[in-house]
C-alpha positions as CSV (number, residue, x, y, z in Angstrom):
1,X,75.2,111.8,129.6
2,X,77.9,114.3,130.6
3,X,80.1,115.9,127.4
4,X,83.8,117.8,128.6
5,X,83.4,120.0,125.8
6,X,80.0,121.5,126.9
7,X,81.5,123.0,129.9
8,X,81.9,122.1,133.6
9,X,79.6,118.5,133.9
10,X,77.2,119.9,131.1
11,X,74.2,117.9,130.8
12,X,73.3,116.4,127.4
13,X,69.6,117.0,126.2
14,X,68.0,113.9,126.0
15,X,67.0,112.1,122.8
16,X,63.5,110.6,123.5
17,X,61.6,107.9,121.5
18,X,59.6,111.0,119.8
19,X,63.1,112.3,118.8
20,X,63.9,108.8,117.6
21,X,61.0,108.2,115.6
22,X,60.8,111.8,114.1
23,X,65.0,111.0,113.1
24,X,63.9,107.9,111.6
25,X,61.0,109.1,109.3
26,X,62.9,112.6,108.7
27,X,66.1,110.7,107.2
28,X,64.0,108.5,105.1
29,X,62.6,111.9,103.0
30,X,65.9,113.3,102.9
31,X,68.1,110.2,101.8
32,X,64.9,110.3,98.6
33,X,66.1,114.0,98.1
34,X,69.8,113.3,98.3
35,X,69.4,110.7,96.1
36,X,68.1,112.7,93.6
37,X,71.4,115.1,93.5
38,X,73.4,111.9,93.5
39,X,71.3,110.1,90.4
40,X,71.5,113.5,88.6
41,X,75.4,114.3,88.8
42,X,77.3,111.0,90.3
43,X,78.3,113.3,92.8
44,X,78.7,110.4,96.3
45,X,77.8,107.4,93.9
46,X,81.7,107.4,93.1
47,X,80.2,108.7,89.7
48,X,77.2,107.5,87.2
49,X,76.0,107.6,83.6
50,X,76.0,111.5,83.6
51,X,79.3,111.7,85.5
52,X,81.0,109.8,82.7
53,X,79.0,110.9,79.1
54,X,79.4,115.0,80.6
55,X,83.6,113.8,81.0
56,X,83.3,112.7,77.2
57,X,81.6,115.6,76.0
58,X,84.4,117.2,77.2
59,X,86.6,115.4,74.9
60,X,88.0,112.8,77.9
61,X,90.2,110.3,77.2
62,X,90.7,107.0,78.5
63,X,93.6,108.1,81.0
64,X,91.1,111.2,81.9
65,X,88.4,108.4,82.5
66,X,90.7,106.9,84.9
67,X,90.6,110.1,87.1
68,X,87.4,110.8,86.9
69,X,87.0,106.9,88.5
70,X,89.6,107.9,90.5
71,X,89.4,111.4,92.1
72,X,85.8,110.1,94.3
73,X,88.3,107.7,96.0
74,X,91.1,109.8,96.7
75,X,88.3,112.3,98.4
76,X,87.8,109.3,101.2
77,X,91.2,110.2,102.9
78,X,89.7,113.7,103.8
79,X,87.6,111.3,106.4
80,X,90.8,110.9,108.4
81,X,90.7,114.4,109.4
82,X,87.2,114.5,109.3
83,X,87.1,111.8,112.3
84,X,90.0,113.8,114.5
85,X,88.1,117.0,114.2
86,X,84.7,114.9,115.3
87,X,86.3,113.9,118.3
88,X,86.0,118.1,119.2
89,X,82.7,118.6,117.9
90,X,79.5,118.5,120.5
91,X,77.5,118.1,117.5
92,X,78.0,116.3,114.0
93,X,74.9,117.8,112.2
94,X,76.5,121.2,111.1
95,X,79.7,119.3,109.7
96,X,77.1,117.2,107.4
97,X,74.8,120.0,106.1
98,X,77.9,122.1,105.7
99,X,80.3,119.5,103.5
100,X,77.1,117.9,101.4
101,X,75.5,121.2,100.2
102,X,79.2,123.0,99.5
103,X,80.3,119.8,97.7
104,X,76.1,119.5,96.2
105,X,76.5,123.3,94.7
106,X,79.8,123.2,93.1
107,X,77.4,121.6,90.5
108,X,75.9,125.4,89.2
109,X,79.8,125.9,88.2
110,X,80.4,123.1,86.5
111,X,78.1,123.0,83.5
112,X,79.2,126.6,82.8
113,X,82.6,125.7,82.2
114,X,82.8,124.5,78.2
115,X,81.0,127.5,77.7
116,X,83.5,129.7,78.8
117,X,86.9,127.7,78.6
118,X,88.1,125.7,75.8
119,X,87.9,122.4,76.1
120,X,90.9,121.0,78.0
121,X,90.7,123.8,80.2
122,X,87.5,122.8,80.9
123,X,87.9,119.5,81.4
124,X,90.8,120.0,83.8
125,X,87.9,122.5,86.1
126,X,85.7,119.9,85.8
127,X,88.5,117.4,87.2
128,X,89.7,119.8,89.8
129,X,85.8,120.6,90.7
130,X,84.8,116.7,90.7
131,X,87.5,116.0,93.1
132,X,86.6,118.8,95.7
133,X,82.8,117.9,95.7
134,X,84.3,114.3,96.8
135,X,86.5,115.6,99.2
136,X,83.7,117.7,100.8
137,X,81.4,114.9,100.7
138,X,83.1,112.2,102.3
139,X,84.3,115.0,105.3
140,X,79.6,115.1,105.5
141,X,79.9,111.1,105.0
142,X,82.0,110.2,108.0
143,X,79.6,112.7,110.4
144,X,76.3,111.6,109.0
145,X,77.5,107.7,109.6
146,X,78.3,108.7,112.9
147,X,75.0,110.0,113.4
148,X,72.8,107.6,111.9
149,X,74.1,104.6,114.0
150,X,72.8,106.3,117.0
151,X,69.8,106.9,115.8
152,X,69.4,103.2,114.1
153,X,68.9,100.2,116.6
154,X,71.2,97.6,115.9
155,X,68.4,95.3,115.8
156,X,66.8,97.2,113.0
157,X,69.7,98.4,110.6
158,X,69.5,96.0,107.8
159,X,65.3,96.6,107.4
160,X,65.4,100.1,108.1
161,X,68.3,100.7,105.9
162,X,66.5,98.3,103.0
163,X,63.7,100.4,103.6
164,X,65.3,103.7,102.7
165,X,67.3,102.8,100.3
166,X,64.2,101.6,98.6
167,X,62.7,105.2,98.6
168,X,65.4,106.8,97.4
169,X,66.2,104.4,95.0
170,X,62.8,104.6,93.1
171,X,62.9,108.4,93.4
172,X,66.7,108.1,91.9
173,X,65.6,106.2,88.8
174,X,62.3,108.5,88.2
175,X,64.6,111.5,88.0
176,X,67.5,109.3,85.9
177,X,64.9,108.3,83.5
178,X,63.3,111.3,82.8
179,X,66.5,113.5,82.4
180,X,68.2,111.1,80.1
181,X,65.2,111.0,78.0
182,X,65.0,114.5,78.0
183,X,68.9,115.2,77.1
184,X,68.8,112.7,74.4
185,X,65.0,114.8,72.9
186,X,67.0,118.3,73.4
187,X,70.2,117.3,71.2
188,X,68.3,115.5,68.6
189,X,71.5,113.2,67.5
190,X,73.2,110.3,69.2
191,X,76.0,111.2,71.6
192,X,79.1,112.4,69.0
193,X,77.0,112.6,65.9
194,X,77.3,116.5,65.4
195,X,79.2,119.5,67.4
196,X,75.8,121.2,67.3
197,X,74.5,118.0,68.6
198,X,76.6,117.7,71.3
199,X,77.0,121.8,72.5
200,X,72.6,120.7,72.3
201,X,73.4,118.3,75.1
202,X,76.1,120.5,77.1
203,X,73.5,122.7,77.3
204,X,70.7,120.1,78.8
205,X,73.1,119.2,81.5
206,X,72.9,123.2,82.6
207,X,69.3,122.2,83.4
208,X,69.9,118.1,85.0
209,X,72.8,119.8,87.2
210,X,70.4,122.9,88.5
211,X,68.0,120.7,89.2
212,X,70.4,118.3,91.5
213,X,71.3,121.8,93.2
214,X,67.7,122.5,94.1
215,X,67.6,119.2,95.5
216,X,70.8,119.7,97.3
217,X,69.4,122.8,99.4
218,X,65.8,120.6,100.3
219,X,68.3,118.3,101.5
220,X,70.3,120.9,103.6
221,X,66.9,121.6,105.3
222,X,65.8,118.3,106.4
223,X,69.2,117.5,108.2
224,X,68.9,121.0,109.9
225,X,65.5,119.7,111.3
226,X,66.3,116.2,111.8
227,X,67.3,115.2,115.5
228,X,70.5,114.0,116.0
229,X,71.4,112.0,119.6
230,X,73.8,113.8,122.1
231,X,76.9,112.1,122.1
232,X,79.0,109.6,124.1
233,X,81.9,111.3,126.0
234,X,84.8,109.8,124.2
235,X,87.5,107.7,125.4
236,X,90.4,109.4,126.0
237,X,94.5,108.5,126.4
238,X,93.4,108.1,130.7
239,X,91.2,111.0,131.1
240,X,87.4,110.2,129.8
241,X,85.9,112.7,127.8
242,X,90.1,113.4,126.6
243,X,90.2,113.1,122.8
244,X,92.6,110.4,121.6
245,X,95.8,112.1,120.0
246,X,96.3,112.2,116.3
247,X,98.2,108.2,116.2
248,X,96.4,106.5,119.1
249,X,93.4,107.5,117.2
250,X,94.8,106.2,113.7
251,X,96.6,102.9,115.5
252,X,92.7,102.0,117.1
253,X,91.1,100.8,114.1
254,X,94.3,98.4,113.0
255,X,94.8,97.2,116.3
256,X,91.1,95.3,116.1
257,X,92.0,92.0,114.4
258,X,88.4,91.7,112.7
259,X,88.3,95.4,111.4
260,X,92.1,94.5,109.7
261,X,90.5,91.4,107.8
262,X,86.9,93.4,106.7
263,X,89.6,95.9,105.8
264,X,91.5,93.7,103.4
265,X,89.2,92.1,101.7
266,X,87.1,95.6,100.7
267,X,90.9,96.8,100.2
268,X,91.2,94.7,97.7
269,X,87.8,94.1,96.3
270,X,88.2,98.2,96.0
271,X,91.3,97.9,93.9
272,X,89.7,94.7,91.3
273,X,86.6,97.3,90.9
274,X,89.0,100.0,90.4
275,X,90.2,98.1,87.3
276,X,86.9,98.2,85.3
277,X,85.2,101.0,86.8
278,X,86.2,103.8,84.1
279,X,84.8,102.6,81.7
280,X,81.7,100.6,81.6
281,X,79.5,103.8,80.4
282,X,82.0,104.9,78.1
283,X,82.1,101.1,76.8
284,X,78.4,101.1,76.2
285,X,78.7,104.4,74.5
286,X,81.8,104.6,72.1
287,X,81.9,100.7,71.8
288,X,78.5,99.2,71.9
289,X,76.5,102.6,70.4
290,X,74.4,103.3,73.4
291,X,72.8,106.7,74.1
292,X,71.9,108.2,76.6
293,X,67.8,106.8,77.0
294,X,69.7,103.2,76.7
295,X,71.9,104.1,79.5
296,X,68.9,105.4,81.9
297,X,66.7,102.5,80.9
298,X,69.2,100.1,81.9
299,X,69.6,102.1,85.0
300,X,66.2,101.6,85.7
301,X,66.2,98.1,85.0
302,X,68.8,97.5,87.4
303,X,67.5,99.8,90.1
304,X,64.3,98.1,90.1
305,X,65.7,94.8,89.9
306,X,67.7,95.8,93.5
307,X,64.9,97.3,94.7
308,X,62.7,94.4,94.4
309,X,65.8,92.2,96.5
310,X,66.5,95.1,99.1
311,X,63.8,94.2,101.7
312,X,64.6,90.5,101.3
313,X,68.4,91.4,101.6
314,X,67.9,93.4,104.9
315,X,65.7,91.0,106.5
316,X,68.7,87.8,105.3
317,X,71.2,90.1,106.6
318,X,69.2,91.1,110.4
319,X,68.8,87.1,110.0
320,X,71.5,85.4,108.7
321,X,74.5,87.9,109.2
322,X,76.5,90.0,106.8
323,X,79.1,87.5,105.7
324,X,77.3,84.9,104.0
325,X,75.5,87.9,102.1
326,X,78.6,89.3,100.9
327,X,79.8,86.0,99.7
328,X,77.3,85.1,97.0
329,X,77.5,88.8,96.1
330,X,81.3,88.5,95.2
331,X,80.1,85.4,93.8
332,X,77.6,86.7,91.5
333,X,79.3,90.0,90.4
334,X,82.4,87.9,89.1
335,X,80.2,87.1,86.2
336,X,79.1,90.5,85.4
337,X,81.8,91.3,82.6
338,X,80.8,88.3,80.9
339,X,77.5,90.6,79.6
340,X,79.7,93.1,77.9
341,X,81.3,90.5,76.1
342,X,78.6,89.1,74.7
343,X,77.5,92.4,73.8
344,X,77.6,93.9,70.3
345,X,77.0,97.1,67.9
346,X,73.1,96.2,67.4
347,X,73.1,93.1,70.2
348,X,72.5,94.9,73.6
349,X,70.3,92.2,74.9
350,X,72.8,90.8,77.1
351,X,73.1,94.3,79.4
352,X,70.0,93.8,80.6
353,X,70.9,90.8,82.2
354,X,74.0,92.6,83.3
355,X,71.3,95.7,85.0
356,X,69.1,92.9,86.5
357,X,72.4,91.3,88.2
358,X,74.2,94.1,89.2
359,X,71.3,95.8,90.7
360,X,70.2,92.4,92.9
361,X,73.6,91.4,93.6
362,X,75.2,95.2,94.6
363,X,72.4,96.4,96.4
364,X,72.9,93.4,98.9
365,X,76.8,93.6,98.5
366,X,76.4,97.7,99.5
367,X,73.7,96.6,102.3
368,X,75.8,93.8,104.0
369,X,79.1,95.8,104.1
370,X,77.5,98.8,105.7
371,X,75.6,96.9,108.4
372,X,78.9,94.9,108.9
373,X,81.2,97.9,109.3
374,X,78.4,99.7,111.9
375,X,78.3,96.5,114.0
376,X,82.4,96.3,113.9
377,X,83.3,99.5,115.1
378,X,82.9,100.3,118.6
379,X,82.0,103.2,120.8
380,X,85.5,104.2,121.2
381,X,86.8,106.0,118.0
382,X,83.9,104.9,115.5
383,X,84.8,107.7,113.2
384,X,88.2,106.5,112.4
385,X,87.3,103.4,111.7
386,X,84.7,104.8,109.2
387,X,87.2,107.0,107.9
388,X,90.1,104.0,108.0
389,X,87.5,102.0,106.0
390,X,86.8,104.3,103.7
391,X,90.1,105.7,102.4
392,X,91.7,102.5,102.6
393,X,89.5,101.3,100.1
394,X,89.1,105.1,98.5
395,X,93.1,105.0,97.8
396,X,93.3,101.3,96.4
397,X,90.2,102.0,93.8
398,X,91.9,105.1,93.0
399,X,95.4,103.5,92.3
400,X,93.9,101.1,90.4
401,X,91.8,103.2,88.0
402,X,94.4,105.5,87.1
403,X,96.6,102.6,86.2
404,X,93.7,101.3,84.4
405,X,93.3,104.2,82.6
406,X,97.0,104.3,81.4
407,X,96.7,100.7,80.2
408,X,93.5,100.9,78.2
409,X,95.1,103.8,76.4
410,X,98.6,101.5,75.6
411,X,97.1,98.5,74.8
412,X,96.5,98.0,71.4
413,X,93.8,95.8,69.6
414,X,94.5,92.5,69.0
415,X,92.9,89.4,67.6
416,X,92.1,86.2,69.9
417,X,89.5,83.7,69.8
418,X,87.9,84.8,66.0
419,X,87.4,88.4,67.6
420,X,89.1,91.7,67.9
421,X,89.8,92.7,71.4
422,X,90.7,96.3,72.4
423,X,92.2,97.5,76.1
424,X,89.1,97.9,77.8
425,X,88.0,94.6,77.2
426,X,91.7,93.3,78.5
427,X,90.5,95.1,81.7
428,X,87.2,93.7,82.1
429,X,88.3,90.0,81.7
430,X,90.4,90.6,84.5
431,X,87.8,91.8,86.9
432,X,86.3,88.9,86.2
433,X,89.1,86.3,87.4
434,X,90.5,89.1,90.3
435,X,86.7,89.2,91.6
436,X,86.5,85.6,92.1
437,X,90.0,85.4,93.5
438,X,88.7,87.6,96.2
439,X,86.1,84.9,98.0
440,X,88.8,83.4,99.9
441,X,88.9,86.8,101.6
442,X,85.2,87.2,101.8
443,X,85.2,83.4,104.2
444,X,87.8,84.9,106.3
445,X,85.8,87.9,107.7
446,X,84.9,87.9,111.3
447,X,81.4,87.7,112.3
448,X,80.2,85.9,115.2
449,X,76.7,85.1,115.3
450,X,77.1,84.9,111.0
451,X,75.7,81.8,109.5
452,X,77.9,79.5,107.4
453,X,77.9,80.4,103.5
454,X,77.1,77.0,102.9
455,X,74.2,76.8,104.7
456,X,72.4,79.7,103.2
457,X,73.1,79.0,100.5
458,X,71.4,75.8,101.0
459,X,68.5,77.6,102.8
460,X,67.8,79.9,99.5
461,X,67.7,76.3,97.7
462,X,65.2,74.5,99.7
463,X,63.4,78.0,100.0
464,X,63.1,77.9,95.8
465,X,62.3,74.5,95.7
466,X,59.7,74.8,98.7
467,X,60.8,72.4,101.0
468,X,60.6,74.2,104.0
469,X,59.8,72.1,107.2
470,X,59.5,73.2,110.8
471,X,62.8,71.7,111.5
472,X,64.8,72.7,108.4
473,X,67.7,75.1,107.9
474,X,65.5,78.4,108.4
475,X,64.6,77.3,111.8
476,X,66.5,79.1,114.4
477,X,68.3,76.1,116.0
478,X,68.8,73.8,112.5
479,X,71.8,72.1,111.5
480,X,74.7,73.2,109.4
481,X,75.0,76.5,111.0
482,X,75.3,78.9,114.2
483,X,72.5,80.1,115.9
484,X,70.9,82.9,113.8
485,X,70.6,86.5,115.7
């Protein structure tokens, strides 16, 4: 493999199976580490628990909630310039360890800051802070993408991925667990009971957001040892090995008629999540009077829940494509608002359906996008369409949740139906209908060799009611569907 940018006809060094299968097992222990920053501070998870109950110890508001949903999203257009400057990179593996571990250790500043700063100035840092960590970790995010779909076989992506994910998810919700246990023991009061309380809990989050640092620089070594593949020479305007200029490289993506409709729909999808995503932890806090041991339990419950499915999803996705996955997901998660409404001061019961759900139905939803994005782009500019992807969606969650924000602050409570509803809920029955509204979308995306909805559906029926027969849908050649991969 020859590289332009290594000099006259530079060779490549090869990347053996030993290289492969020492990438393979090396990313598995460093996706568990880099989970454990992410459970801990939000910090690539578009926030969490923490990310939201430190932003109201800070005194935020509903409009402020809104931004802290929102400033994650905006940070995916930084993978725009993250792909052009790839194209003039040999290697991808310094950009990664560089953006994750800066954007990773911005998290020793921020617990320091209601210490030092009154409150709004503080939580202003804290905004300005949040939004650079996303920035710098979506820059790492487009490279490490790039990287890990030459090191995954195609064949493989939705097992191995399962697989990982699975690790790092039960190491996430170990850590979660323990540190909301432990913030909820050091304060001594529910969340908002007392200042002294509260300045308690500040203080615990000096400790969680340490830790995640620690984890951030284990992390920082594993990528530098992991093996990363030499890379293609890319496609150029005529020359090959020429990087594509600025708007040939931007135009690629859109040109590809199945990348524009995956690109819709998770446009969109993006934008309806957008709506509610503020402010289902501050909901269960302020509304429902959850704390912080509630919120981790139900994380756990959830997590578990998804980790149970995430083998079976990979193994339905490497079997019956990504589309028919992604379908009953939207499906599924429509009904997920439903939980909070049931929900009341004393009567939490109903969230744990919600956990169970959400962590079934969105680990196979996150699972089914990925491995459909990785098998859409192509050789030829695969960054951009990441980083297309990614700030497309980024920029419509991020309209949407500061608009959110605004309207859950305007909307005053009224009575309907013998019950008093307030602006958050308003926004959460609207997810509801604008999820559904978004199959239609979901049945338009392009995927060859994907099964018909219908007839998984129907498989996962006989499957339950065990009527499997040499010759029924699962078989390879059955009827009702195309030929599986």
């Amino acid at each position: 493999m020859i590289d332009a940018r290594d000099g006259p006809r530079a060779a490549a060094p090869a990347f053996t199976r030993s290289d492969r299968r020492r990438a393979l097992k090396v990313s598995v222990a460093e996706g568990l580490v880099a989970q454990l920053h992410a459970s801990l501070t939000g910090l690539g998870m578009g926030g969490n628990a923490f990310t939201y109950a430190y932003a109201l110890l800070l005194g935020a508001s509903n409009t402020a909630l809104g931004f802290v949903a929102a400033l994650p999203q905006l940070g995916t257009a930084s993978q725009l310039l993250s792909a052009y400057a790839l194209q003039r990179l040999p290697r991808r593996k310094g950009l990664v360890i560089a953006g994750a571990t800066a954007g990773r250790l911005l998290f020793l500043a921020i617990p320091v800051l209601p210490f030092v700063l009154a409150r709004g100035p503080a939580l202003a840092l804290f905004l300005v802070l949040w939004g650079l960590g996303n920035v710098l970790a979506s820059v790492a995010g487009n490279a490490w993408t790039s990287w890990m779909s030459d090191v995954i076989p195609r064949s493989m992506r939705g097992r191995y991925m399962s697989w990982r994910n699975t690790l790092a998810g039960l190491g996430g919700m170990v850590v979660f667990l323990t540190a909301g246990i432990l913030l909820d023991a050091r304060a001594g009061a529910p969340p908002g009971a007392s200042p002294e309380a509260d300045a308690r809990r500040l203080a615990g989050f000096g400790i969680v957001f340490a830790t995640a640092c620690a984890a951030a620089l284990l992390s920082a070594f594993m990528l530098a040892v992991q093996p990363e593949p030499p890379r293609r020479a890319p496609a150029g305007d005529g020359a090959p090995g020429t990087p594509l200029a600025p708007l040939a490289l931007i135009r690629l993506p859109f040109a590809d008629p199945a990348f524009r409709r995956l690109l819709l729909f998770f446009a969109v999808f993006s934008a309806v999540n957008g709506i509610g995503n503020p402010f289902w932890t501050p909901y269960t806090v302020e509304d429902l009077g959850g704390d912080y041991s509630f919120l981790t339990t139900l994380n756990v419950v959830g997590g578990l829940a998804g980790l149970l499915a995430l083998r079976l999803w990979g193994r339905a996705i490497d079997r019956f494509g990504s589309r028919p996955i992604i379908a009953v997901a939207v499906l599924f998660t429509a009904l997920h608002p439903l939980y909070y409404f049931a929900s009341a001061r004393g009567f939490l019961e109903p969230l744990f359906i919600d956990a169970v759900s959400s962590g079934v139905f969105w680990g196979g939803f996150n699972l089914a996008v990925f491995s459909l994005l990785l098998g859409l782009a192509p050789e030829r500019g695969r960054e951009m369409y990441y980083a297309v992807f990614a700030a497309t969606a980024g920029l419509a969650m991020a309209a949407s949740s500061v608009v959110a924000g605004a309207v859950a602050e305007a909307v005053e409570p009224f009575a309907a139906f013998g019950r008093t509803f307030n602006g958050r809920e308003v926004l959460f029955a609207s997810v509801c209908a604008l999820r559904l509204a978004c199959l239609p979308l979901v049945l338009r995306l392009a995927e060859p060799r994907a099964r018909d909805v219908r007839f998984v559906v129907q498989s996962v029926f006989q499957l339950f009611r065990g009527r499997l027969t040499p010759g029924g849908p699962l078989a390879s050649s059955g009827r009702g569907g195309r030929p599986s991969r």
